[in-house]
N, C-alpha and C positions, 0 to 999 in steps of 0.2 A: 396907769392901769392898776386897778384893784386886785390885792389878792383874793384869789379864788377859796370859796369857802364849802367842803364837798360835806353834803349830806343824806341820809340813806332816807328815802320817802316810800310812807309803806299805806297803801290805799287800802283800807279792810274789805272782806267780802260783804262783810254787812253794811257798811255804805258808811255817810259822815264825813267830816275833816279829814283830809291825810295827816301822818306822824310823820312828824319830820326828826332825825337825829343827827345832829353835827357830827363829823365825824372827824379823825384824828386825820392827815393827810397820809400820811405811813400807809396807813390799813384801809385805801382806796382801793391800791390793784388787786389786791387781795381778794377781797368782798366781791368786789366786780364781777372778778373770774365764778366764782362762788353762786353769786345771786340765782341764776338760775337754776342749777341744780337746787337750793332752798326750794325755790317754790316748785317745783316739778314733782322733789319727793316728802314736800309737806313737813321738813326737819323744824327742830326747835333747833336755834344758833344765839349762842350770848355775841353780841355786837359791845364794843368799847366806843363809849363817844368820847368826843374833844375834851370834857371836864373831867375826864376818865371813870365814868360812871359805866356802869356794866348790867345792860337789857335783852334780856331773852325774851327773843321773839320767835311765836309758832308762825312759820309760814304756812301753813295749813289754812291760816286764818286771814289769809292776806290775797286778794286779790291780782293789786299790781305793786312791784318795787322795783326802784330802781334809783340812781344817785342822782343830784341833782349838785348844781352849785347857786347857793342862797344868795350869793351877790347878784346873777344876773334878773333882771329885770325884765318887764312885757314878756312872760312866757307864752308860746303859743305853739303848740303842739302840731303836727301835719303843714305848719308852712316853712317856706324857704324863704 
């Protein structure tokens, strides 16, 4: 079994590639709890990634986010 590699995926309103940010595994539960209140009241939040690099991101500007883990493979969204 691979370790799990969690990353915050941020789909813009204006459309395009999603952003994807590795993230530390610490600062998972965290952000998690978090996520939606971001995008509900449109905050600017600085996010730490895994290389410990530090990105302020407007959700305001963001569509949909949510974590993701970049090992798994054939994503497919609405199936079981």
């Amino acid at each position: 079994m691979s370790d799990e590699k969690p990353a915050l995926v941020l789909h813009l309103a204006t459309g395009g590639e999603p952003l994807m940010f590795a993230l530390p595994p610490e600062d998972v539960e965290e952000l998690e709890k978090e996520l939606h209140l971001l995008l509900e009241h449109g905050s600017v939040q600085t996010v730490k990634t895994k290389e410990g690099a530090k990105v302020s991101v407007n959700f305001s500007r963001v569509a949909v986010a949510y974590i993701d883990d970049l090992q798994r493979k054939n994503k497919v969204f609405g199936l079981r």
